[in-house]
C-alpha positions as CSV (number, residue, x, y, z in Angstrom):
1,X,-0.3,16.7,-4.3
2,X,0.6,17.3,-0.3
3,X,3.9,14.8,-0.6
4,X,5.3,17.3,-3.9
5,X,4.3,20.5,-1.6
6,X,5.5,19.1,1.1
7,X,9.3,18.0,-1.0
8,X,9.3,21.6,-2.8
9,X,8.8,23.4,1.0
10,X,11.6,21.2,2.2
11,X,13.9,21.9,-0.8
12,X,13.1,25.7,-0.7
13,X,14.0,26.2,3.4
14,X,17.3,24.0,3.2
15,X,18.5,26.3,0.5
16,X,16.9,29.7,3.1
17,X,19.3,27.4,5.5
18,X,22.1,27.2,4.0
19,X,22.0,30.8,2.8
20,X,21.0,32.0,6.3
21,X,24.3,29.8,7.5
22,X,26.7,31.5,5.0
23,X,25.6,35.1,5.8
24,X,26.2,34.1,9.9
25,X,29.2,33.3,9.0
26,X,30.2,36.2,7.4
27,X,29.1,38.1,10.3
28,X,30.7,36.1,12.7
29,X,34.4,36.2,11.2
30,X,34.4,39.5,9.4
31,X,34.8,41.4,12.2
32,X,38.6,41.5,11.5
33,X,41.1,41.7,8.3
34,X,42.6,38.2,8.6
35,X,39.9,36.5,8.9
36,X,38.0,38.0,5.8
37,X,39.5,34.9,3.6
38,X,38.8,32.2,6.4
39,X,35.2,33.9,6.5
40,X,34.9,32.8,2.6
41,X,36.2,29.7,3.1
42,X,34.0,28.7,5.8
43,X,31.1,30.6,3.7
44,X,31.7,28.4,1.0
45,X,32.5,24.9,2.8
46,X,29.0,25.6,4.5
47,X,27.5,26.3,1.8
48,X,28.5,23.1,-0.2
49,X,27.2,21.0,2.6
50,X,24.0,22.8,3.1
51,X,23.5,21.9,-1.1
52,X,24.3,18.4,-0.2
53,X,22.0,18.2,2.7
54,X,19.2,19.5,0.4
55,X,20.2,17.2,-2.4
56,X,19.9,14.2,0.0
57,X,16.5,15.5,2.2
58,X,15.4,15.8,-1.6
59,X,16.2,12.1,-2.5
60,X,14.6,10.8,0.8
61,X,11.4,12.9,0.7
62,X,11.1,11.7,-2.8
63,X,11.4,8.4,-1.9
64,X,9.0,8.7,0.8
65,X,6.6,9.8,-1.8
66,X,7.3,6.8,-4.1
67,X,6.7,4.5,-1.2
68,X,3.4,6.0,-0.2
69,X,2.2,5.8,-3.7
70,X,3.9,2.1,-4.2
71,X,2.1,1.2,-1.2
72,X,-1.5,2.1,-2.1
73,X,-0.8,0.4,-5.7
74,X,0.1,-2.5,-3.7
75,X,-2.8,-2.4,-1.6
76,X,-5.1,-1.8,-4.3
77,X,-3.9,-5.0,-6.5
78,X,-4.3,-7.1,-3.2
79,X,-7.4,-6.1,-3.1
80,X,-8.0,-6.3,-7.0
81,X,-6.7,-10.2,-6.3
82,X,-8.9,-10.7,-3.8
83,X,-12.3,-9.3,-5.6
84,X,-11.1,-11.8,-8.4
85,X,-10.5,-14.6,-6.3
86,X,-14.3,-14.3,-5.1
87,X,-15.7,-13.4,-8.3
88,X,-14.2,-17.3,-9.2
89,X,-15.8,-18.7,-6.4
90,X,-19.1,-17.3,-7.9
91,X,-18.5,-18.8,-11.1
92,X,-17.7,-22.0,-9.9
93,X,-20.5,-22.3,-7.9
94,X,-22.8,-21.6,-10.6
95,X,-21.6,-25.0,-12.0
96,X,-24.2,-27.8,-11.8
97,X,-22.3,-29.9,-10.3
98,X,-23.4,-28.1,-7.4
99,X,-26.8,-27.8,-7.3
100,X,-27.8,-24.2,-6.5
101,X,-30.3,-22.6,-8.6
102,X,-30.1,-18.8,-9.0
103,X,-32.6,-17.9,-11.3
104,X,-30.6,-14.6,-11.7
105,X,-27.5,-16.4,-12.3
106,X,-26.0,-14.5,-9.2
107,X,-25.4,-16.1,-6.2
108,X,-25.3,-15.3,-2.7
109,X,-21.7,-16.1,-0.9
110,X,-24.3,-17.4,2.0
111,X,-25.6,-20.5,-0.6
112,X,-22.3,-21.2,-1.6
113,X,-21.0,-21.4,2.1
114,X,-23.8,-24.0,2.7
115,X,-23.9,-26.2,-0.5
116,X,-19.9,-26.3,0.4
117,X,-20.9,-27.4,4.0
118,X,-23.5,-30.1,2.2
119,X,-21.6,-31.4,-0.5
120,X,-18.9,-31.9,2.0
121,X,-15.9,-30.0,0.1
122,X,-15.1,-27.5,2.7
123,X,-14.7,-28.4,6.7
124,X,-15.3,-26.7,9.5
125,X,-12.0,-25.0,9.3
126,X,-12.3,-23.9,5.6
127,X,-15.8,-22.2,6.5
128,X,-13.9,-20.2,9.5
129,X,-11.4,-19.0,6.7
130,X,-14.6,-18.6,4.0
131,X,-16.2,-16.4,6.5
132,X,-13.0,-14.5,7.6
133,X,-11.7,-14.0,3.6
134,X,-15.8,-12.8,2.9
135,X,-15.5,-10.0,5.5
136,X,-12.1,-8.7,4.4
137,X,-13.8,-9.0,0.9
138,X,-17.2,-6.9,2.3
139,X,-14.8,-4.4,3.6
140,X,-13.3,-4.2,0.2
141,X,-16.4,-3.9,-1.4
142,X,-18.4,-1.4,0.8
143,X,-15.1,1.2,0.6
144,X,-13.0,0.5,3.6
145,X,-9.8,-0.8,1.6
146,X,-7.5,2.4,4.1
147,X,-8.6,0.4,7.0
148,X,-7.8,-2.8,5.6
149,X,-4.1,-3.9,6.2
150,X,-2.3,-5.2,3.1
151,X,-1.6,-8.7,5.2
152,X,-5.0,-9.3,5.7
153,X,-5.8,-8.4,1.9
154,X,-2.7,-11.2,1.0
155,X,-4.4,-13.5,3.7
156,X,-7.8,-13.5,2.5
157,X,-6.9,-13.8,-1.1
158,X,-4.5,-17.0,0.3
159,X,-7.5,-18.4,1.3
160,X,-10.3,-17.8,-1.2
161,X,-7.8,-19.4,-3.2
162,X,-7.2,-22.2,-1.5
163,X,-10.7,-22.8,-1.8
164,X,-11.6,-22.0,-4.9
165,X,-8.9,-25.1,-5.3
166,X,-10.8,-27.5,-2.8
167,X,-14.2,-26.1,-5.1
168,X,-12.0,-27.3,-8.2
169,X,-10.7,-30.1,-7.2
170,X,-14.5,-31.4,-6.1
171,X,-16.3,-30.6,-9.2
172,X,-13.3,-32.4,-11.2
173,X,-14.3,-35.8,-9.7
């Protein structure tokens, strides 16, 4: 709502502007006969730009708003991607295979972290990335997605994907 106030303000003192500059201009040259047709001409040359300067801050402050709004839809799927990726992780490690009995059928990303660390699928490395993609995902969860930069979303979804795969790729052999 501020970006369309902010474009119909903008729009509304270019064309104040460009009025304002036509009027000065008549002013400023009708002082004498001769130059009363110069004086339009001028007017009207100024006048023609001012529109096209509008035109164009119109364009760009519009464009502005689509980026702004393309941005938080971006940010919002990354971190729609991310939730998803996690909520796989969950459902794979509810598999037998792995040996962790919820009797809620929810479980904790702490027990999944350690029967990855015991069955020997993740190593040292993949639990520094587990732990790094779980905070981006907390921060996510508990509503601090403005803080959270889109490349760090895109990050932390790389890596709960990657292993997701390694979870995969365990429980297939």
């Amino acid at each position: 709502m501020r970006s369309r106030a902010r474009f119909y303000l903008l729009a509304i003192g270019m064309v104040i502007a460009t009025v304002g500059a036509g009027v000065l201009t008549n002013l400023l040259t009708g002082g004498a006969q001769q130059w009363d047709q110069a004086a339009s001409i001028v007017s009207a040359i100024v006048a023609v730009v001012g529109l096209l300067v509008s035109v164009v801050a119109a364009f760009i402050a519009q464009r502005a708003s689509n980026s702004a709004v393309d941005a938080a839809h971006n940010k919002e799927s990354l971190a729609f991607g991310l939730l998803f990726a996690f909520s796989n992780i969950e459902k794979e490690a509810l598999k037998p295979r792995w040996n962790i009995e919820s009797p809620s059928r929810q479980v904790s990303l702490r027990e999944i972290r350690s029967a990855m660390i015991e069955a020997s699928v993740w190593e040292e490395r993949d639990v520094i990335l587990f732990d790094l993609a779980t905070q981006t995902r907390n921060a996510v969860v508990h509503g601090d997605l403005d803080e959270i930069d889109p490349i760090d979303l895109r990050y932390a979804t790389e890596k709960a994907e990657l292993l997701l795969g390694k979870m995969r790729a365990a429980s297939a052999d």
